[in-house]
PQR file with spaces between the fields and no chain letter, atoms N, CA, C, O and H, PARSE charges and radii, in Angstrom:
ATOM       1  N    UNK     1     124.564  -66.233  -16.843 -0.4000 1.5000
ATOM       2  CA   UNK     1     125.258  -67.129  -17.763 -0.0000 2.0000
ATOM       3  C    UNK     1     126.527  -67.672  -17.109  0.5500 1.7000
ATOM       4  O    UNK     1     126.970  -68.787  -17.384 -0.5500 1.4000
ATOM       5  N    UNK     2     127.015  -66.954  -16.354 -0.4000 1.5000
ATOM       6  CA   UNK     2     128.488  -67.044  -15.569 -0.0000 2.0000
ATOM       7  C    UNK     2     128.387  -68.608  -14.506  0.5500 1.7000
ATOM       8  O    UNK     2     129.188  -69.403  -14.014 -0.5500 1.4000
ATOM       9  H    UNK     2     126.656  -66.048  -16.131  0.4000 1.0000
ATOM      10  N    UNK     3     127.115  -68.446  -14.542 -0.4000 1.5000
ATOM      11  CA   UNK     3     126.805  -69.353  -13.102 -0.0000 2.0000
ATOM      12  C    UNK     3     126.756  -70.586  -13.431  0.5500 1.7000
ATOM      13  O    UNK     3     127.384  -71.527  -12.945 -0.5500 1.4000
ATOM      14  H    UNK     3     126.464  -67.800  -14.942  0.4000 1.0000
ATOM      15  N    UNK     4     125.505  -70.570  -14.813 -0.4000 1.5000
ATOM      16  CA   UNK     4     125.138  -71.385  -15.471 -0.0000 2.0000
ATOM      17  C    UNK     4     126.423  -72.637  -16.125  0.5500 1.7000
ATOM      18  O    UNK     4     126.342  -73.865  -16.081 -0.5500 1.4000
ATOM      19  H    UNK     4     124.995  -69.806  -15.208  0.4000 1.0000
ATOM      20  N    UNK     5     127.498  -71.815  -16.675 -0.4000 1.5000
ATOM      21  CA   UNK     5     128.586  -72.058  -17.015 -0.0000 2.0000
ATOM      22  C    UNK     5     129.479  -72.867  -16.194  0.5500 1.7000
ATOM      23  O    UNK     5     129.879  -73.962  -16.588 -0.5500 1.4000
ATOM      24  H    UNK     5     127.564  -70.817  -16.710  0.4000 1.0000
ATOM      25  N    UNK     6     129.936  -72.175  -14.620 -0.4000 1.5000
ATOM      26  CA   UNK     6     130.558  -72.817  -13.693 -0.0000 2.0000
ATOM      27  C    UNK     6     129.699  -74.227  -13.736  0.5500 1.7000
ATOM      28  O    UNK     6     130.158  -75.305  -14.115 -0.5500 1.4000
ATOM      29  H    UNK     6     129.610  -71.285  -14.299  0.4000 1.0000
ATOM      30  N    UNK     7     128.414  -74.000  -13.288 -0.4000 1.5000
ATOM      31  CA   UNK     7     127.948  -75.747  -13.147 -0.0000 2.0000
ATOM      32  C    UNK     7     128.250  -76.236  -14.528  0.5500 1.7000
ATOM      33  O    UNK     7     129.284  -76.887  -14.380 -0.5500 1.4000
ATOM      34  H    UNK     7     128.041  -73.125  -12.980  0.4000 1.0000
ATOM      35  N    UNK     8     128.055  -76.260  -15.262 -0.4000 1.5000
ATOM      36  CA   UNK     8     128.115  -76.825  -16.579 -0.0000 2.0000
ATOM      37  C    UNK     8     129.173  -77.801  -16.227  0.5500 1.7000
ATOM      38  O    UNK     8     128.978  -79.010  -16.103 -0.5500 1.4000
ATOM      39  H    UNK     8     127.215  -75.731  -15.383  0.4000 1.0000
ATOM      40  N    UNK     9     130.700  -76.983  -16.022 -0.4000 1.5000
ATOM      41  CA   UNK     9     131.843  -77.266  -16.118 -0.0000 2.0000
ATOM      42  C    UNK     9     132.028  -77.982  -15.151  0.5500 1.7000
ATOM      43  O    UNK     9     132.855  -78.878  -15.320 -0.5500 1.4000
ATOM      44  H    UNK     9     130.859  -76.001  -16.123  0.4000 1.0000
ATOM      45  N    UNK    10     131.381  -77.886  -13.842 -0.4000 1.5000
ATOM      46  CA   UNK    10     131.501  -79.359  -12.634 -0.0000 2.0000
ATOM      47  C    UNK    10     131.309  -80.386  -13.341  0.5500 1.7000
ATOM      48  O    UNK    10     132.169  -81.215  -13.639 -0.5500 1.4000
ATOM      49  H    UNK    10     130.708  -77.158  -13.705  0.4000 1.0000
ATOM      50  N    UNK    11     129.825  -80.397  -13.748 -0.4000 1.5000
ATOM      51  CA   UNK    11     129.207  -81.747  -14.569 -0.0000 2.0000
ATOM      52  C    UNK    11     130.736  -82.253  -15.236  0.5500 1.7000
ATOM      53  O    UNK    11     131.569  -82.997  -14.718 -0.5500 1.4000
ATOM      54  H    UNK    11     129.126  -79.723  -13.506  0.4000 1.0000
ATOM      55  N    UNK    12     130.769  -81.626  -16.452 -0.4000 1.5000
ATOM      56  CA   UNK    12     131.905  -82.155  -17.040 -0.0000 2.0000
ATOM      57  C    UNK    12     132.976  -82.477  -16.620  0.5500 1.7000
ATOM      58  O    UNK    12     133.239  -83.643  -16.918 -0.5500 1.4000
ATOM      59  H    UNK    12     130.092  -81.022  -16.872  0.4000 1.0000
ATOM      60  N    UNK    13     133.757  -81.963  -16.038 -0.4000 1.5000
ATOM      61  CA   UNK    13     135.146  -82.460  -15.401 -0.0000 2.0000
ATOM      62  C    UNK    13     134.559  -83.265  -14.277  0.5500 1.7000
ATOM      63  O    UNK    13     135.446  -84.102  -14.106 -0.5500 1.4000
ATOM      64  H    UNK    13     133.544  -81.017  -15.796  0.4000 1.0000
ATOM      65  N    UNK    14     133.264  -83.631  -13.080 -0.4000 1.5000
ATOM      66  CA   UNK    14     133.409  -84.365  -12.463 -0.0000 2.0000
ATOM      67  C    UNK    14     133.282  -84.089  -11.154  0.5500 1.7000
ATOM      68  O    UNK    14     133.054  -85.007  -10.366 -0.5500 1.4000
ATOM      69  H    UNK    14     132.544  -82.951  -13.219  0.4000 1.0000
ATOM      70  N    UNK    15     133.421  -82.671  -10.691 -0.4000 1.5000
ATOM      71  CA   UNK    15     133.750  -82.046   -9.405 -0.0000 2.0000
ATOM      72  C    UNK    15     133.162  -82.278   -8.262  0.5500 1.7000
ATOM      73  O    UNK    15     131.931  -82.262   -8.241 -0.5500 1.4000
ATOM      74  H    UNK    15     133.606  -81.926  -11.331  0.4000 1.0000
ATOM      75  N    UNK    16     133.880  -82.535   -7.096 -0.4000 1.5000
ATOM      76  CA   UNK    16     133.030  -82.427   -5.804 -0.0000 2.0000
ATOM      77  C    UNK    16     131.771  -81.160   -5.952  0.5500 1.7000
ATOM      78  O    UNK    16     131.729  -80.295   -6.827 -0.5500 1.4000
ATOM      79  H    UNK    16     134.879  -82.548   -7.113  0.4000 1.0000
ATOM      80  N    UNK    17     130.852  -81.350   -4.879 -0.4000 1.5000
ATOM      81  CA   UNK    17     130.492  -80.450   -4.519 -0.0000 2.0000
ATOM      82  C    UNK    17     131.083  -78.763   -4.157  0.5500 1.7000
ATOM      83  O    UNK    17     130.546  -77.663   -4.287 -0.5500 1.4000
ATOM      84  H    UNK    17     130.887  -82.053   -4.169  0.4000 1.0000
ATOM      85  N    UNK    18     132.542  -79.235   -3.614 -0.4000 1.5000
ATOM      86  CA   UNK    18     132.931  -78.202   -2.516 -0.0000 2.0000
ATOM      87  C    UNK    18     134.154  -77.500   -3.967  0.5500 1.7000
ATOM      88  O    UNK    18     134.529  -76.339   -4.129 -0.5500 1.4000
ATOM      89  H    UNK    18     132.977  -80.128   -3.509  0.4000 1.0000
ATOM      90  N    UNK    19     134.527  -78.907   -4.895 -0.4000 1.5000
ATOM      91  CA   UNK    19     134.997  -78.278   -5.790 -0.0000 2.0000
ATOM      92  C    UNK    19     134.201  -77.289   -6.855  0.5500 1.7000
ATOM      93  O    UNK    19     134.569  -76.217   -7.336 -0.5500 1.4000
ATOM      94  H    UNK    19     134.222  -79.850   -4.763  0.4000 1.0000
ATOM      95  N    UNK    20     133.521  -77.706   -6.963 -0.4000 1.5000
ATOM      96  CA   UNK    20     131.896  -76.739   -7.498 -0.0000 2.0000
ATOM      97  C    UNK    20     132.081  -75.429   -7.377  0.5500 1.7000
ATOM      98  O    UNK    20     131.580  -74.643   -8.181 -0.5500 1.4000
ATOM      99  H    UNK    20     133.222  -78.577   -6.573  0.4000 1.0000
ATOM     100  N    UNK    21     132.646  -75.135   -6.601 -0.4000 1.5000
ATOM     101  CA   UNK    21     132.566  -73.805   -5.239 -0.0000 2.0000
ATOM     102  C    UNK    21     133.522  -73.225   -6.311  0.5500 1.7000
ATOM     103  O    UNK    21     133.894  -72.081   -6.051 -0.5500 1.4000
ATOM     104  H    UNK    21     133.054  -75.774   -5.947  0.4000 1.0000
ATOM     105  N    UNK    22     134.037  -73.798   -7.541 -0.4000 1.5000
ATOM     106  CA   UNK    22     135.280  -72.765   -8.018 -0.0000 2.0000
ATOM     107  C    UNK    22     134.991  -71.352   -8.570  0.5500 1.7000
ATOM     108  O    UNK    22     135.945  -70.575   -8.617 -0.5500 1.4000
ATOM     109  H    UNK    22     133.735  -74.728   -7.753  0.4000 1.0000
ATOM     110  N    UNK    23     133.646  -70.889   -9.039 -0.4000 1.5000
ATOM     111  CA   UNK    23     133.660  -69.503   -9.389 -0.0000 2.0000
ATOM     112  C    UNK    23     133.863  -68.630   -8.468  0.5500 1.7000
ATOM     113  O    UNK    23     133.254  -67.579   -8.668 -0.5500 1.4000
ATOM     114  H    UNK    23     132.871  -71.520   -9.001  0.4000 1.0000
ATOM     115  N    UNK    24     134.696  -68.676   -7.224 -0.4000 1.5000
ATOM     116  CA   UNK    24     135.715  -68.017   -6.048 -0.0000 2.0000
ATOM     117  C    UNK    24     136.704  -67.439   -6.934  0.5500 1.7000
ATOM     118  O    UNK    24     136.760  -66.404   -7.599 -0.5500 1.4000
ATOM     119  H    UNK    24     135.191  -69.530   -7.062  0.4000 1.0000
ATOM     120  N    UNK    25     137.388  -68.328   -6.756 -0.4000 1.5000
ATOM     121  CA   UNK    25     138.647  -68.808   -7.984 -0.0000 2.0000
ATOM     122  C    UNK    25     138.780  -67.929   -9.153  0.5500 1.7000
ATOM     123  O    UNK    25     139.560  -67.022   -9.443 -0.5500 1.4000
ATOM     124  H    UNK    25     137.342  -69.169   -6.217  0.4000 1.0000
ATOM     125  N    UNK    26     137.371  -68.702   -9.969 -0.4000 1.5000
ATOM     126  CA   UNK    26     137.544  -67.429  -11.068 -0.0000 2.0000
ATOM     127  C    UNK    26     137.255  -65.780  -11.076  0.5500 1.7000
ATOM     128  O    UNK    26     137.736  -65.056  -11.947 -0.5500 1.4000
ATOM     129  H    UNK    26     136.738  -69.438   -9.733  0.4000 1.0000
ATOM     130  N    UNK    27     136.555  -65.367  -10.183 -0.4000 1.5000
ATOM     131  CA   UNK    27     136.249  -64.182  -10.053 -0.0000 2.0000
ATOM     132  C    UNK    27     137.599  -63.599   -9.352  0.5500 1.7000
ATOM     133  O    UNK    27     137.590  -62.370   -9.274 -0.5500 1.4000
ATOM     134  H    UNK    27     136.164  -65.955   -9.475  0.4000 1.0000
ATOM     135  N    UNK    28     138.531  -64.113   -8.929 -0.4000 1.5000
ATOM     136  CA   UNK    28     140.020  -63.835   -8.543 -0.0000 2.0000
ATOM     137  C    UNK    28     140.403  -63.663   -7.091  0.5500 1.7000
ATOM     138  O    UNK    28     141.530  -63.310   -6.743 -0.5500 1.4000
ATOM     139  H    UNK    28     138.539  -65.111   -8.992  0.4000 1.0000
ATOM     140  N    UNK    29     139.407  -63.930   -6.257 -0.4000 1.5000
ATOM     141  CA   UNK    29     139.132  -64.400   -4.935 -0.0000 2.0000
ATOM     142  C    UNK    29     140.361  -64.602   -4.447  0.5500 1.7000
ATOM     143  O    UNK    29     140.781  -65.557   -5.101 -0.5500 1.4000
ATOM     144  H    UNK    29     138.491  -64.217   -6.540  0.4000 1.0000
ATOM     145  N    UNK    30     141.536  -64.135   -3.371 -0.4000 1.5000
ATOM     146  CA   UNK    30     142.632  -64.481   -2.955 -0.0000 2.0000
ATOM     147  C    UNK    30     141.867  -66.300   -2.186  0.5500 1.7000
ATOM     148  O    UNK    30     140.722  -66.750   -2.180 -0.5500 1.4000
ATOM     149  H    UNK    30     141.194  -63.359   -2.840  0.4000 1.0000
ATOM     150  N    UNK    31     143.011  -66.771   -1.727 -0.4000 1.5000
ATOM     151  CA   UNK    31     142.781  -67.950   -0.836 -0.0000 2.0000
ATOM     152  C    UNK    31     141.883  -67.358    0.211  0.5500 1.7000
ATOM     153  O    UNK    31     140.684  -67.590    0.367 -0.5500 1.4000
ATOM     154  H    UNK    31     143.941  -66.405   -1.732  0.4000 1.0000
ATOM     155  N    UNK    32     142.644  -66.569    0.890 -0.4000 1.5000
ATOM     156  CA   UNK    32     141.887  -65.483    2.360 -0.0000 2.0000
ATOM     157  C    UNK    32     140.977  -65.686    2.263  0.5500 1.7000
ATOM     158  O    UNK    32     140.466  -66.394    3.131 -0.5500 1.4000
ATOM     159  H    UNK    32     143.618  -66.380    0.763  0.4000 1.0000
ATOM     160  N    UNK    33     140.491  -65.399    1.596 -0.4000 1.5000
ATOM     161  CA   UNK    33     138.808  -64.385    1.045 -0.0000 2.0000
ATOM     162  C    UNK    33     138.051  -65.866    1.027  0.5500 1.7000
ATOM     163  O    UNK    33     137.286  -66.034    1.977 -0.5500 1.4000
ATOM     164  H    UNK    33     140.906  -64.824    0.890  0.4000 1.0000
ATOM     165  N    UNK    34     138.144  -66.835    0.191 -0.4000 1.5000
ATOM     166  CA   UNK    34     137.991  -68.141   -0.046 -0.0000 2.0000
ATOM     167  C    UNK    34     137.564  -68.888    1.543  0.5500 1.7000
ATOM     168  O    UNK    34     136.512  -69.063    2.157 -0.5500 1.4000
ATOM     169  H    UNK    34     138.765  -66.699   -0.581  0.4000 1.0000
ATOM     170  N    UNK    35     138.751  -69.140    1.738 -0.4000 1.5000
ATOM     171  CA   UNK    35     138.668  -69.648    3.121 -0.0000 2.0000
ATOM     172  C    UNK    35     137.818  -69.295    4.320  0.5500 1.7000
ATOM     173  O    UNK    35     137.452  -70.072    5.203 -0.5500 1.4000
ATOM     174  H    UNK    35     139.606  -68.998    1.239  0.4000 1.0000
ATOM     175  N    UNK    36     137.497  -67.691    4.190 -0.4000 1.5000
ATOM     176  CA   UNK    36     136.758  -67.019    5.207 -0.0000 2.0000
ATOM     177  C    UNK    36     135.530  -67.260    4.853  0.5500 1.7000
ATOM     178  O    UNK    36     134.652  -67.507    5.679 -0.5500 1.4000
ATOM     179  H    UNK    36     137.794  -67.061    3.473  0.4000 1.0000
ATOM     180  N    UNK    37     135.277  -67.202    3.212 -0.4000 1.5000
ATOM     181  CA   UNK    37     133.943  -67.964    2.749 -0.0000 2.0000
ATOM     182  C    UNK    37     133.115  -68.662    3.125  0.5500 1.7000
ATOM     183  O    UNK    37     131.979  -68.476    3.562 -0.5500 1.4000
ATOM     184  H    UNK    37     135.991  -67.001    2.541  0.4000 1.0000
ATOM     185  N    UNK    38     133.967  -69.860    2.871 -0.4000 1.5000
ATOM     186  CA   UNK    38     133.655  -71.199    2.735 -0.0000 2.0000
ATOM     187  C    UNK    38     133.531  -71.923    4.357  0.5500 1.7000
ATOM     188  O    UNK    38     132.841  -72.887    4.688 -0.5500 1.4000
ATOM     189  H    UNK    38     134.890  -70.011    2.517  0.4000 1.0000
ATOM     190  N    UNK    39     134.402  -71.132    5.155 -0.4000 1.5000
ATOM     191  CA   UNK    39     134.446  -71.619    6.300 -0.0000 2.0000
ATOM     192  C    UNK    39     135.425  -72.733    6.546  0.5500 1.7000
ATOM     193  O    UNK    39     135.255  -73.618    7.384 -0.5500 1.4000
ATOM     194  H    UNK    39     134.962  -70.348    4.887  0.4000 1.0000
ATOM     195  N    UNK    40     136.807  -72.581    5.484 -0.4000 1.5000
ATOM     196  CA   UNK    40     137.809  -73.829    5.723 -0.0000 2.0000
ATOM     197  C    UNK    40     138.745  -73.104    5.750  0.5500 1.7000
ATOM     198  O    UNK    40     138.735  -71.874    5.695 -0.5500 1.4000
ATOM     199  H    UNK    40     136.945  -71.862    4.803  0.4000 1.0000
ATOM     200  N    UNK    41     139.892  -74.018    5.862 -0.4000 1.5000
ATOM     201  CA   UNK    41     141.452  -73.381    6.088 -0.0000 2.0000
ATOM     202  C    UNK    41     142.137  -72.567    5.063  0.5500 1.7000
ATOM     203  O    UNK    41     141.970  -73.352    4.130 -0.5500 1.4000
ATOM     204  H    UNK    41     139.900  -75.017    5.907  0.4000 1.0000
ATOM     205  N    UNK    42     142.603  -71.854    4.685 -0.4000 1.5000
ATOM     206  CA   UNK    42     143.562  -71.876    3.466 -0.0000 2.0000
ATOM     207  C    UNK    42     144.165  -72.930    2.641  0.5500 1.7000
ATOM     208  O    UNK    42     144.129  -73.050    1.416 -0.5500 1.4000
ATOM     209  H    UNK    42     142.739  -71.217    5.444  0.4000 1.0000
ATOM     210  N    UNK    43     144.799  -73.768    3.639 -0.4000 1.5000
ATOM     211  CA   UNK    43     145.306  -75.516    3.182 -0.0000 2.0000
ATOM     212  C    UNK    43     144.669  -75.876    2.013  0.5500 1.7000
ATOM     213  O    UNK    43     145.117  -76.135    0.896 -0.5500 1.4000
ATOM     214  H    UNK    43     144.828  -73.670    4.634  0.4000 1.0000
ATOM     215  N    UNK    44     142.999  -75.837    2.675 -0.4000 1.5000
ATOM     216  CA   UNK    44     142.186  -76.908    2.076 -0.0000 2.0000
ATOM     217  C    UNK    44     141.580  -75.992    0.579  0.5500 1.7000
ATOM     218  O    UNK    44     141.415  -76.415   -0.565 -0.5500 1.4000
ATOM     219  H    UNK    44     142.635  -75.627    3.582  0.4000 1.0000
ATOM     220  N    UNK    45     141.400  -74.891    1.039 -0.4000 1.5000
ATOM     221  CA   UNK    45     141.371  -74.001   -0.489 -0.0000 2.0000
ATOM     222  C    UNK    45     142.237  -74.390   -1.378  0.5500 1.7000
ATOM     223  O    UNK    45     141.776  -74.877   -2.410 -0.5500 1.4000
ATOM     224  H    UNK    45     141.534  -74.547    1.968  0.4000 1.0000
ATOM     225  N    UNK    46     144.025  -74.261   -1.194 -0.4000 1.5000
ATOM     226  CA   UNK    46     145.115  -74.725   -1.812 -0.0000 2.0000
ATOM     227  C    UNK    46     144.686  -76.591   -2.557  0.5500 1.7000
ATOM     228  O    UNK    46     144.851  -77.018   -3.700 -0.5500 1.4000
ATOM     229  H    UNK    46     144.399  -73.865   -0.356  0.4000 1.0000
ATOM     230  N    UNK    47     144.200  -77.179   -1.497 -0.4000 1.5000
ATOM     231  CA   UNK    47     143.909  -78.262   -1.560 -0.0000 2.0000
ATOM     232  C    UNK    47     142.849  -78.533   -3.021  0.5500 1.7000
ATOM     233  O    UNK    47     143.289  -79.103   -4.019 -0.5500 1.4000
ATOM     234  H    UNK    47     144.065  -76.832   -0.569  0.4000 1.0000
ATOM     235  N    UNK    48     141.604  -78.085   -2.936 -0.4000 1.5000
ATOM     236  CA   UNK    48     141.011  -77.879   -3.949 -0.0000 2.0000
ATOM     237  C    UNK    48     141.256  -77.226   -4.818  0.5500 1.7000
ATOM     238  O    UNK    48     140.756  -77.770   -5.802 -0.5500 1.4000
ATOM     239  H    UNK    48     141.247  -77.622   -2.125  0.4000 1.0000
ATOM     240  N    UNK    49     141.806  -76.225   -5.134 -0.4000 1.5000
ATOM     241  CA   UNK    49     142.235  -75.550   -5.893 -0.0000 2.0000
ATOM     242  C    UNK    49     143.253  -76.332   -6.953  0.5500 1.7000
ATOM     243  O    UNK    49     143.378  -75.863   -8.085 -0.5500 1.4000
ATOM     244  H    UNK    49     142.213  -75.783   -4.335  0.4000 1.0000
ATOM     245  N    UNK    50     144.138  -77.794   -6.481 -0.4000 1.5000
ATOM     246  CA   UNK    50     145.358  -78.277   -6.683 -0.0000 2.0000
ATOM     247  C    UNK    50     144.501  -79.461   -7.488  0.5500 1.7000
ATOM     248  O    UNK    50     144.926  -79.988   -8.516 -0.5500 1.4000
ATOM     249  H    UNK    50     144.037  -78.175   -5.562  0.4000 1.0000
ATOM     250  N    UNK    51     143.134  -79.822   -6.814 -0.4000 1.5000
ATOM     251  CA   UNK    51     142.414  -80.476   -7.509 -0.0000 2.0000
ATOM     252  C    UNK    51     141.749  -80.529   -8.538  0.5500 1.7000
ATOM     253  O    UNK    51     141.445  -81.408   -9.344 -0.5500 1.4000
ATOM     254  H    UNK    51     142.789  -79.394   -5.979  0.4000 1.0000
ATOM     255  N    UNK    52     141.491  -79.093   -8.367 -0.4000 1.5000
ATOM     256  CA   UNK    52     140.353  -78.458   -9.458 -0.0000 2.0000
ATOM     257  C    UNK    52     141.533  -78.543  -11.284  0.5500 1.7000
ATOM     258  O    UNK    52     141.413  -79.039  -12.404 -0.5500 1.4000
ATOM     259  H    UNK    52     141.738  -78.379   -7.713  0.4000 1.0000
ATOM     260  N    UNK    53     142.410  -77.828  -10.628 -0.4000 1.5000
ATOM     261  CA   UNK    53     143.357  -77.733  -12.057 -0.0000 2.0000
ATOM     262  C    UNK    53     143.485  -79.681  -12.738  0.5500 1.7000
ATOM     263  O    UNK    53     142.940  -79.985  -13.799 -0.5500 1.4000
ATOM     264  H    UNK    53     142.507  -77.425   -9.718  0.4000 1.0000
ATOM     265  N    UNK    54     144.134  -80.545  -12.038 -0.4000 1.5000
ATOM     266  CA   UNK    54     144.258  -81.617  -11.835 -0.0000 2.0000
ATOM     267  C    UNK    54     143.009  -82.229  -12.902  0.5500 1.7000
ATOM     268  O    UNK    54     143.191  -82.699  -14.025 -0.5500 1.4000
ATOM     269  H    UNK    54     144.577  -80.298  -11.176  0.4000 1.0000
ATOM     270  N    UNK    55     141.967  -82.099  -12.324 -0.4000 1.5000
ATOM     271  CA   UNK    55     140.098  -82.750  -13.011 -0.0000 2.0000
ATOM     272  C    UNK    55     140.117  -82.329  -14.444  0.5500 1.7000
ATOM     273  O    UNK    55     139.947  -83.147  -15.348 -0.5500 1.4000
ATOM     274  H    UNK    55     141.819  -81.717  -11.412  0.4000 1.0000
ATOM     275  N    UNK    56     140.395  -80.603  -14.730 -0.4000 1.5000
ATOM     276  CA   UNK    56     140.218  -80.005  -15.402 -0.0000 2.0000
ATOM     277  C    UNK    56     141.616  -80.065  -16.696  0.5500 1.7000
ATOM     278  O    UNK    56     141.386  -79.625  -17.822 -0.5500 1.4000
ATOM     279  H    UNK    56     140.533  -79.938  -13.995  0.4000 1.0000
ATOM     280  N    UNK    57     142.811  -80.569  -16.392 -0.4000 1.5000
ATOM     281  CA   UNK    57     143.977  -80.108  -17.122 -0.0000 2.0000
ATOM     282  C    UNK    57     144.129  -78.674  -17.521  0.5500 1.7000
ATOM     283  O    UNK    57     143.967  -78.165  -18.631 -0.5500 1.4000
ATOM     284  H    UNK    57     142.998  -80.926  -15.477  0.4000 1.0000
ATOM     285  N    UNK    58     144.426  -78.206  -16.542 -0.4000 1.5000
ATOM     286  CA   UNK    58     144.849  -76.723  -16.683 -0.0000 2.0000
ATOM     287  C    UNK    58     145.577  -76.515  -15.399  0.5500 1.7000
ATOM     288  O    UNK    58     145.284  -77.108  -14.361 -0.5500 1.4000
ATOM     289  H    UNK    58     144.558  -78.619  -15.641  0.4000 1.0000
ATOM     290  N    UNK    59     146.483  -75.696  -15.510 -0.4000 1.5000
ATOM     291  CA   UNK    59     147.449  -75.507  -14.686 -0.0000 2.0000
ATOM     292  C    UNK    59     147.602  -73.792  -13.931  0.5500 1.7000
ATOM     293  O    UNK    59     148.585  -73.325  -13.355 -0.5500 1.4000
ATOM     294  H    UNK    59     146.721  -75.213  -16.353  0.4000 1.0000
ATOM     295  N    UNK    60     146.104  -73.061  -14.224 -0.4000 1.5000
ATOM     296  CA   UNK    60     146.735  -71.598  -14.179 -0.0000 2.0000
ATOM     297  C    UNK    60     145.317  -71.393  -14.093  0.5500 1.7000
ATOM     298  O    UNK    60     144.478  -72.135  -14.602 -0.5500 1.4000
ATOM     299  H    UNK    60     145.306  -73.439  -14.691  0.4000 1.0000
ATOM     300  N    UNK    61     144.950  -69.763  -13.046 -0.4000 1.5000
ATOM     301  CA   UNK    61     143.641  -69.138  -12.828 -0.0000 2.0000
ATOM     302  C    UNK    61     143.181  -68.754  -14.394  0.5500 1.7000
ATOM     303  O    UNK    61     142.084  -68.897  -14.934 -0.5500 1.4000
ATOM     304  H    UNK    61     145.632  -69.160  -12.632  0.4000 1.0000
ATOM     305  N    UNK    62     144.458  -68.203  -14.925 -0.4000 1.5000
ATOM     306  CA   UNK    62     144.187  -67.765  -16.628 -0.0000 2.0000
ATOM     307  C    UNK    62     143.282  -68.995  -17.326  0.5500 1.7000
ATOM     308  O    UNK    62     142.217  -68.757  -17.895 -0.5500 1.4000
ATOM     309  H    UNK    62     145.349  -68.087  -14.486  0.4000 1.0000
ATOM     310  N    UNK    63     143.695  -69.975  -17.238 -0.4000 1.5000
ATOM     311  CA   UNK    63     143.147  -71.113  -17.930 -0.0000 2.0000
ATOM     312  C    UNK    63     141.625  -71.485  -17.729  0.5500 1.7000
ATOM     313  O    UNK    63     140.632  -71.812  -18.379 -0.5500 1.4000
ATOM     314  H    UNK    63     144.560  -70.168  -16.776  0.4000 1.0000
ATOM     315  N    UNK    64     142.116  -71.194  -16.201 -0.4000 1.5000
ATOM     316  CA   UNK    64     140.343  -71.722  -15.742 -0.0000 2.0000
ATOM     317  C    UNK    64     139.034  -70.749  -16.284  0.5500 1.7000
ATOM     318  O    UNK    64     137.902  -71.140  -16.567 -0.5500 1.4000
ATOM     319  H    UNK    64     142.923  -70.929  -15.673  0.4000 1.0000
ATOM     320  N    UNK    65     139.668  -69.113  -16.338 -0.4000 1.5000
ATOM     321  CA   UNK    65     138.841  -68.439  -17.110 -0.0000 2.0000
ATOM     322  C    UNK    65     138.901  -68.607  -18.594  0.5500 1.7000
ATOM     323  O    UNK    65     138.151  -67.985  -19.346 -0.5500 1.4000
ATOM     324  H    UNK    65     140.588  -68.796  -16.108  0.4000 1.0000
ATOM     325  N    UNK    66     139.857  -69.507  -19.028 -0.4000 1.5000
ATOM     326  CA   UNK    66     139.337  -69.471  -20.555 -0.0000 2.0000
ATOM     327  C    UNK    66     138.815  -70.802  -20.781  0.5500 1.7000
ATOM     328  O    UNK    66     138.214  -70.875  -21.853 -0.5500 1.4000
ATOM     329  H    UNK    66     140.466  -70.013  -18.418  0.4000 1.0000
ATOM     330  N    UNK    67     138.854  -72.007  -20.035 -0.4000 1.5000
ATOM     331  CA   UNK    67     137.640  -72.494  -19.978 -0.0000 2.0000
ATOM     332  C    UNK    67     135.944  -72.004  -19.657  0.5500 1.7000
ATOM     333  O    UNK    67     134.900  -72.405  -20.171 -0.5500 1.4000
ATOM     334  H    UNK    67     139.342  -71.947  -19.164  0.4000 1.0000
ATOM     335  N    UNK    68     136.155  -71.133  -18.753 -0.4000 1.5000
ATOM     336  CA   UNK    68     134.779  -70.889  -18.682 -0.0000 2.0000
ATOM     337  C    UNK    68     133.919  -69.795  -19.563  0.5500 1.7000
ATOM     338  O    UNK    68     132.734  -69.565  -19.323 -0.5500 1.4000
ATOM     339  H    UNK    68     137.003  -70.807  -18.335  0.4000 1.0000
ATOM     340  N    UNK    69     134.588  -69.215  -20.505 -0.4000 1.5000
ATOM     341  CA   UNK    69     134.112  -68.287  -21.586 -0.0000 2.0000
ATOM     342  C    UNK    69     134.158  -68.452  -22.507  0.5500 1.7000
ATOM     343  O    UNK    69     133.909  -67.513  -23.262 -0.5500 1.4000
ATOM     344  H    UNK    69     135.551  -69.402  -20.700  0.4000 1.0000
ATOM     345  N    UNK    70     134.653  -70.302  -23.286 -0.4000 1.5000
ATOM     346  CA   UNK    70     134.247  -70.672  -24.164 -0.0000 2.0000
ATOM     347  C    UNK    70     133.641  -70.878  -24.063  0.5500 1.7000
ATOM     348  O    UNK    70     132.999  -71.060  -23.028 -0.5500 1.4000
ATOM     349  H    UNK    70     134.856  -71.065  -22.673  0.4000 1.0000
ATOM     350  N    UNK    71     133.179  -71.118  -26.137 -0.4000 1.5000
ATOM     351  CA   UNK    71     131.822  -71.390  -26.008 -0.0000 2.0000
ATOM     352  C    UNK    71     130.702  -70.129  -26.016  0.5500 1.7000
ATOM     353  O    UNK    71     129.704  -70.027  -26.731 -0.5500 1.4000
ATOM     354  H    UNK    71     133.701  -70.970  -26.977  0.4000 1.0000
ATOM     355  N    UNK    72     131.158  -69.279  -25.069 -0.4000 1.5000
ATOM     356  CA   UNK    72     129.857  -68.366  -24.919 -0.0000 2.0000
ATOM     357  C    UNK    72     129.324  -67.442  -25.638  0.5500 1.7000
ATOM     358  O    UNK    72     128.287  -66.892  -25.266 -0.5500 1.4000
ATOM     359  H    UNK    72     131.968  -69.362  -24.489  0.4000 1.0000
C-alpha cells in the first residue's frame, strides 16, 4: 500500500521520475544513504528534495509523511 501510495502522489503533484524516488525520504533515509542509492551527489538529493516539498506545498519530512497516510 506504501508503494502504491508514493506513486499515487507523483501522479498528483507532477513529479520527475527521479523525484518519484521520494519514498527514500519518507522512510527517513539520511541524504548519505540517498545519494549512495541513487548514485548522485548529496547536492542533487538536497536538490530534489527542495523540489519535492516545492510540487507538493509542504515544507517538512513530517508533512511528507502525512501526506502519504492520508486517506489510508
Amino acid at each position: 500500500i506504501y508503494a502504491v501510495r508514493c506513486e499515487s502522489l507523483s501522479e498528483e503533484f507532477a513529479l520527475s521520475p527521479r523525484e518519484s524516488e521520494f519514498r527514500f525520504l519518507a522512510r527517513g533515509h539520511a541524504a548519505s544513504f540517498i545519494a549512495k542509492t541513487l548514485i548522485i551527489s548529496e547536492s542533487t538529493v538536497y536538490t530534489h528534495t527542495r523540489n519535492i516539498y516545492q510540487k507538493m506545498g509542504i515544507g517538512s519530512r513530517e508533512e511528507l509523511l502525512c501526506l502519504i497516510e492520508r486517506d489510508e
